[in-house]
N, CA, C and O atoms as a GROMACS GRO file, in nm:
protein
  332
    1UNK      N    1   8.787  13.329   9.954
    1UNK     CA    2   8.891  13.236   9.915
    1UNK      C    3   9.028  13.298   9.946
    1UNK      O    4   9.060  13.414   9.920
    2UNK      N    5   9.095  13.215   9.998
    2UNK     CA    6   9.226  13.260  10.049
    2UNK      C    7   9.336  13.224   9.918
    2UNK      O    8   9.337  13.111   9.869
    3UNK      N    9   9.408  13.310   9.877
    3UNK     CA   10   9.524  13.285   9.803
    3UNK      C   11   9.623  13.249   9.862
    3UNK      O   12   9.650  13.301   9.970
    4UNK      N   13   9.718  13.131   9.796
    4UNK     CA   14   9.834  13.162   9.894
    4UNK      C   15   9.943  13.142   9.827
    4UNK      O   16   9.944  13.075   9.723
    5UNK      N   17  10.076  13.210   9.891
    5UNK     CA   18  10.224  13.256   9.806
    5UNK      C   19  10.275  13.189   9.854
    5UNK      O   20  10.293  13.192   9.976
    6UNK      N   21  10.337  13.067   9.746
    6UNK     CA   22  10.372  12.974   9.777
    6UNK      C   23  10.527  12.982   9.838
    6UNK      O   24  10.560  12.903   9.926
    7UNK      N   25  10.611  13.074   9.790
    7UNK     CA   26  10.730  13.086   9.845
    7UNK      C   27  10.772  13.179   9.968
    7UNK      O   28  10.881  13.210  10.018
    8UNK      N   29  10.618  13.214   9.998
    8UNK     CA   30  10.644  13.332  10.121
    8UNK      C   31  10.741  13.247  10.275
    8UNK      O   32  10.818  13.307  10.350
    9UNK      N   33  10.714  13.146  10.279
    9UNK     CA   34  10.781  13.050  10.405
    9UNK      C   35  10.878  13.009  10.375
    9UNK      O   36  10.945  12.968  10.470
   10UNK      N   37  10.949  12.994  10.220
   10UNK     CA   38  11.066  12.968  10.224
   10UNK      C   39  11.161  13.107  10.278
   10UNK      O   40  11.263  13.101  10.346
   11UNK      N   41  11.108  13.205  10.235
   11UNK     CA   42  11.160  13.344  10.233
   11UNK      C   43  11.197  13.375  10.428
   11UNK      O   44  11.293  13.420  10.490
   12UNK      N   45  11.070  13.326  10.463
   12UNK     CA   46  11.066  13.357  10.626
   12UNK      C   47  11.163  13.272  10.690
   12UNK      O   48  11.200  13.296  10.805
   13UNK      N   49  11.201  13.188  10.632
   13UNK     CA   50  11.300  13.051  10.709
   13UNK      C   51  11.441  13.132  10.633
   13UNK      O   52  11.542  13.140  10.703
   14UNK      N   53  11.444  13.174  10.530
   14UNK     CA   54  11.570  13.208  10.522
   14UNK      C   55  11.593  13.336  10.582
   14UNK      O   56  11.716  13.337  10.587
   15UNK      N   57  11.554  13.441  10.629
   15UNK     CA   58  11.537  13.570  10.687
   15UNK      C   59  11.573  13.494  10.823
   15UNK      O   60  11.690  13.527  10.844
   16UNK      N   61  11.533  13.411  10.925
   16UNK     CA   62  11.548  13.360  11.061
   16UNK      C   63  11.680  13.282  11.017
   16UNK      O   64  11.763  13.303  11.106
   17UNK      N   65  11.716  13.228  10.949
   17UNK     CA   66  11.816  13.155  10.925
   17UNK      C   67  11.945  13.164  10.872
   17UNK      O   68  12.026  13.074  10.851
   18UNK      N   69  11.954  13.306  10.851
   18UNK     CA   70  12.052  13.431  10.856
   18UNK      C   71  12.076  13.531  10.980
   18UNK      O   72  12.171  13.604  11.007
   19UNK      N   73  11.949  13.506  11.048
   19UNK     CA   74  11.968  13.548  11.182
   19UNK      C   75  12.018  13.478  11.313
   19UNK      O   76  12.063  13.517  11.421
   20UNK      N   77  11.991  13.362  11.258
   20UNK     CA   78  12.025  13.273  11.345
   20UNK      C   79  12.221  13.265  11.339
   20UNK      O   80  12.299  13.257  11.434
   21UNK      N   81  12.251  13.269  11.189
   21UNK     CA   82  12.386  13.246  11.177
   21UNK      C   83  12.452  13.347  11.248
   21UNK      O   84  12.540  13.324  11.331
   22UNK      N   85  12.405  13.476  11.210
   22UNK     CA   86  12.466  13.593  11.267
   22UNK      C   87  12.494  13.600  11.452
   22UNK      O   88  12.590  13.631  11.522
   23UNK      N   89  12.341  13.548  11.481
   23UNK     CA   90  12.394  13.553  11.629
   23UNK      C   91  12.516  13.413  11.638
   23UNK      O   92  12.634  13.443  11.655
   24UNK      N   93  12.494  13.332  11.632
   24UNK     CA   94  12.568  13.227  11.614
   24UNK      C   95  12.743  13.265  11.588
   24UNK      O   96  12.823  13.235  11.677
   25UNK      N   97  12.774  13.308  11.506
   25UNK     CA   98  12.886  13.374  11.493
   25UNK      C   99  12.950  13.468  11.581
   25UNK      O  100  13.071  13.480  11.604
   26UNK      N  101  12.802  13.565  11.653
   26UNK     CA  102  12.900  13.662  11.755
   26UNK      C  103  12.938  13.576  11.865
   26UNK      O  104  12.994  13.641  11.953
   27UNK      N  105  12.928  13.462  11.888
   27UNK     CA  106  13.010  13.371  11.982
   27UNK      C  107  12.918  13.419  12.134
   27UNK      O  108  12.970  13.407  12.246
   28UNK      N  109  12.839  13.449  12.123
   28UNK     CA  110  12.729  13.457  12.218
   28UNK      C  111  12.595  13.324  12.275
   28UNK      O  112  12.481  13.327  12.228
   29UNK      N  113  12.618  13.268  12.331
   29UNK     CA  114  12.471  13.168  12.344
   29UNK      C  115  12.357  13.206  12.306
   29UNK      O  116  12.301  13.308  12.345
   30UNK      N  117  12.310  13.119  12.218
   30UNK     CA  118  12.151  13.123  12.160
   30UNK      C  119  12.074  13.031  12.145
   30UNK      O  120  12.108  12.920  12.105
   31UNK      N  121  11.965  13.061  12.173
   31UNK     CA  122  11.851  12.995  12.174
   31UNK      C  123  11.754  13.004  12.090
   31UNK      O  124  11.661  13.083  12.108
   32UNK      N  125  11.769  12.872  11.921
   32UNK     CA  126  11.724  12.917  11.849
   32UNK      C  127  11.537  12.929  11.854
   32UNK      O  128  11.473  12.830  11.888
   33UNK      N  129  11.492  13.010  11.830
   33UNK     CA  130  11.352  13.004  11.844
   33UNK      C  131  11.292  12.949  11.714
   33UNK      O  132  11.376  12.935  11.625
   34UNK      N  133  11.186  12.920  11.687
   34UNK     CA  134  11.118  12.854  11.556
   34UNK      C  135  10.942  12.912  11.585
   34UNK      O  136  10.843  12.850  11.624
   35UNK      N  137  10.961  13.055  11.546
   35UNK     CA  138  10.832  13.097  11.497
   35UNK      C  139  10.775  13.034  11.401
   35UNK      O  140  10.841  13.019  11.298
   36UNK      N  141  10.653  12.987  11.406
   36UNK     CA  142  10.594  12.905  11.304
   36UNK      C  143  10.453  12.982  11.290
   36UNK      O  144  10.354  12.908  11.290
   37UNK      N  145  10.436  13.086  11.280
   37UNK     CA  146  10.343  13.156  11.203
   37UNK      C  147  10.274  13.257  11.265
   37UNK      O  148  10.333  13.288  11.369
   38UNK      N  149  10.173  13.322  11.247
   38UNK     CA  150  10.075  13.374  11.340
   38UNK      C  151   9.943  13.381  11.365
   38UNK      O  152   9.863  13.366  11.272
   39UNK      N  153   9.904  13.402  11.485
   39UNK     CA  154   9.770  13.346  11.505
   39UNK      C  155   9.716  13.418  11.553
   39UNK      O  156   9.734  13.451  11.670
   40UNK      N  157   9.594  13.485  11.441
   40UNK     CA  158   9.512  13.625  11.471
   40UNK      C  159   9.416  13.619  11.533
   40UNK      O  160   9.346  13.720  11.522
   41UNK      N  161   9.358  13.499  11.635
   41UNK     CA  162   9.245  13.476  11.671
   41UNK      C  163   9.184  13.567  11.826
   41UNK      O  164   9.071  13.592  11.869
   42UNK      N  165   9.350  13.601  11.882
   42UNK     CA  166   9.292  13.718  11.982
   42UNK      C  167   9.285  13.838  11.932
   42UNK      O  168   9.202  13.918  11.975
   43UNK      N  169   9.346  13.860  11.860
   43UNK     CA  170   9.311  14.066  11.821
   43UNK      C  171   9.156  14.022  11.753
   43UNK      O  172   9.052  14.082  11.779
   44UNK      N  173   9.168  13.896  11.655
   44UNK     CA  174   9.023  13.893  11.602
   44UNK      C  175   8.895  13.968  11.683
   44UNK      O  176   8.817  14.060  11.661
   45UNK      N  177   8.930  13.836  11.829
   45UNK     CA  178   8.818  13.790  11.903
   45UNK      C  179   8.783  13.932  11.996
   45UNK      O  180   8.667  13.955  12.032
   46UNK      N  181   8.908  14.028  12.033
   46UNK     CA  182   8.937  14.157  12.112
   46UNK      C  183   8.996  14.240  12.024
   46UNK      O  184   9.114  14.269  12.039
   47UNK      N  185   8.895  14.306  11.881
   47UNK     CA  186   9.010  14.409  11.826
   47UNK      C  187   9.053  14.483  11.948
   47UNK      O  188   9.017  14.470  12.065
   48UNK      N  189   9.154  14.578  11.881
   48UNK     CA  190   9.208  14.696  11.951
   48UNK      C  191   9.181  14.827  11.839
   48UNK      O  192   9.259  14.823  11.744
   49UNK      N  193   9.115  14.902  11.838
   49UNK     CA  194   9.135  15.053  11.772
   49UNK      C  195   9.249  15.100  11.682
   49UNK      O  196   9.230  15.195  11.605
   50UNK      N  197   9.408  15.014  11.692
   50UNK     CA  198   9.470  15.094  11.626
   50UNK      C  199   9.529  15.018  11.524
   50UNK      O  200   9.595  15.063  11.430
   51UNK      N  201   9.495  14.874  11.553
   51UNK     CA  202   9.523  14.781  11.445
   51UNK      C  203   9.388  14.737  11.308
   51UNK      O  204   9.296  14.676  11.362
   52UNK      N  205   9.373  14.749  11.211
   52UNK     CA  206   9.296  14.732  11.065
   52UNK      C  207   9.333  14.605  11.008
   52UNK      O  208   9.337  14.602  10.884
   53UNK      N  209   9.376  14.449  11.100
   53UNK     CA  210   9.392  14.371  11.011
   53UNK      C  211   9.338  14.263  11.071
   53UNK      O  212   9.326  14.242  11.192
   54UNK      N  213   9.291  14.168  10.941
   54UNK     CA  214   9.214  14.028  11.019
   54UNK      C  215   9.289  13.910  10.956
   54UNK      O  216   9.376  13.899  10.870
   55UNK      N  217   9.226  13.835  11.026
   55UNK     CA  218   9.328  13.678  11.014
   55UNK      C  219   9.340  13.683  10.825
   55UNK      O  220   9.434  13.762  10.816
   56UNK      N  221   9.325  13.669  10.764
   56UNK     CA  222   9.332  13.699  10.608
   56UNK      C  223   9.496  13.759  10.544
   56UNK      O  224   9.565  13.730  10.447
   57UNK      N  225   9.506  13.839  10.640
   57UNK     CA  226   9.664  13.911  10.607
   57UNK      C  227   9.754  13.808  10.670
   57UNK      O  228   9.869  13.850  10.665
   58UNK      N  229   9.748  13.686  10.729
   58UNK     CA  230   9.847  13.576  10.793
   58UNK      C  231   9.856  13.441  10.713
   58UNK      O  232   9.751  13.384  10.682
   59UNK      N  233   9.956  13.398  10.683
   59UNK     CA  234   9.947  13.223  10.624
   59UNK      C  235   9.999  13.182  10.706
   59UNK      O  236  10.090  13.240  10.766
   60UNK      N  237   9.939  13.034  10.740
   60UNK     CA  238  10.038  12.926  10.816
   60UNK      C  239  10.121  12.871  10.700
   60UNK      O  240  10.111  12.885  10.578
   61UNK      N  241  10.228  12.786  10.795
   61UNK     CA  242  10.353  12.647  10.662
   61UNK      C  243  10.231  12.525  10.640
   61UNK      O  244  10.135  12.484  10.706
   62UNK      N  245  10.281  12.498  10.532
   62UNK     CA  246  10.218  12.403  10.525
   62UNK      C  247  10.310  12.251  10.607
   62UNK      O  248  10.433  12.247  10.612
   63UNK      N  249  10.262  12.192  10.637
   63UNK     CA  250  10.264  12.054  10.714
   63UNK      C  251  10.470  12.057  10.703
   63UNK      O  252  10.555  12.080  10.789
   64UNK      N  253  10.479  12.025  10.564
   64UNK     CA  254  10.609  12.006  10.494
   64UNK      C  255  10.730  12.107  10.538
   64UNK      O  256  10.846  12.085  10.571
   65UNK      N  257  10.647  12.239  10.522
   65UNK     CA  258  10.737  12.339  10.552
   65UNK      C  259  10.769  12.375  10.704
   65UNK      O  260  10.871  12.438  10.730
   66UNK      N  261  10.662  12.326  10.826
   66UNK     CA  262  10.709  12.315  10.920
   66UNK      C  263  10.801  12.217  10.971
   66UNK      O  264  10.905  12.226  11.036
   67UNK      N  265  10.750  12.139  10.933
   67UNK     CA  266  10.861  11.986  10.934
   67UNK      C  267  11.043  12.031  10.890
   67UNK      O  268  11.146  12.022  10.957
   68UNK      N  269  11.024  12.067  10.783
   68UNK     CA  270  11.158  12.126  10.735
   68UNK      C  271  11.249  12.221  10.797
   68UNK      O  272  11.371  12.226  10.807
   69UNK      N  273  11.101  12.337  10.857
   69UNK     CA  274  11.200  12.457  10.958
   69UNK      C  275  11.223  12.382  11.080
   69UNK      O  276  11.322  12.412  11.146
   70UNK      N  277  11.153  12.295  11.116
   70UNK     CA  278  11.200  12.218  11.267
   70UNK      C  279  11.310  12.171  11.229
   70UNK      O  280  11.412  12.219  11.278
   71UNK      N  281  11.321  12.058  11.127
   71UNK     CA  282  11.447  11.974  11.115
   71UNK      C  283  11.595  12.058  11.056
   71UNK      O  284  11.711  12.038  11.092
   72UNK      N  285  11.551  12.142  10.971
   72UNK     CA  286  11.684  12.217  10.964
   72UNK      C  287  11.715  12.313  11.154
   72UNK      O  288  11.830  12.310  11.196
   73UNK      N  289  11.644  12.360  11.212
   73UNK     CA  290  11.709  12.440  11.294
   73UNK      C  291  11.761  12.341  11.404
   73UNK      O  292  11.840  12.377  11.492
   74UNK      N  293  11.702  12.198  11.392
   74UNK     CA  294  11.782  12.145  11.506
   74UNK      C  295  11.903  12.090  11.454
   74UNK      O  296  12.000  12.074  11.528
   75UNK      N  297  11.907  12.057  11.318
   75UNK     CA  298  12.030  12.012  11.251
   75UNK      C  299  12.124  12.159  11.281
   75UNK      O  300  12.228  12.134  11.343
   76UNK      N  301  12.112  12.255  11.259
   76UNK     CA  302  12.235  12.371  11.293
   76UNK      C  303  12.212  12.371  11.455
   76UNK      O  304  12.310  12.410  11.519
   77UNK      N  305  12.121  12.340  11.515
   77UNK     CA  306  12.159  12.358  11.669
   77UNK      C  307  12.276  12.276  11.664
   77UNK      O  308  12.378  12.339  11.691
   78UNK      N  309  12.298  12.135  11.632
   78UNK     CA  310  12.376  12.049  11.680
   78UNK      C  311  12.518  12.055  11.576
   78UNK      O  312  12.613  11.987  11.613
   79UNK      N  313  12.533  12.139  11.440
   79UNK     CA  314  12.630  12.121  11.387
   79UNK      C  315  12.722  12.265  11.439
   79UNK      O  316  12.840  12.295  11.418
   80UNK      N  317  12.613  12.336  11.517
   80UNK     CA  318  12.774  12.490  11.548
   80UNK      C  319  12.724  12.443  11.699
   80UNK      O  320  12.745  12.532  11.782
   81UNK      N  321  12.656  12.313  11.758
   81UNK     CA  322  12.725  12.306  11.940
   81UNK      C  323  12.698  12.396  11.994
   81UNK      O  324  12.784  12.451  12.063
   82UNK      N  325  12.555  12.453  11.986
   82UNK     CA  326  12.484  12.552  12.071
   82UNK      C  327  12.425  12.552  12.166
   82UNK      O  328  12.371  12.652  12.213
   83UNK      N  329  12.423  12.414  12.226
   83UNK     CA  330  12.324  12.342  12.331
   83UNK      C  331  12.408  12.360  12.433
   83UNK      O  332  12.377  12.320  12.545
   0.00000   0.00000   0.00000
């Protein structure tokens, strides 16, 4: 049974979304990216020797919370005119 922390994705959207401001501010072009989780199914399928972790240590967003990190990062693409 998988547990899951419910505020861990709010935490990850605000960590990218402080990063995002920062580049944003140095007046540099950016291209915001929208990591939406990770997906352990090749190290699964091909461990490697120096990594000890299986899909278990990863959560996806739920439905809501991706929806939300999409719609907020295109709402700041278009309110600081990064396009």
């Amino acid at each position: 049974m998988q547990i899951r922390n419910v505020g861990w994705y709010i935490l990850f959207f605000e960590s990218y979304n402080r990063w995002w401001n920062s580049a944003i501010q140095s007046g540099t072009k950016v291209v915001i990216t929208l990591p939406t989780g990770w997906d352990p199914r090749p190290r699964y399928e091909h461990p490697v020797p120096w990594v000890d972790q299986g899909p278990e240590h990863f959560l996806q967003p739920t439905a809501e919370e991706l929806q939300n990190f999409f719609k907020n990062s295109i709402q700041l693409t278009y309110a600081k005119k990064i396009y």
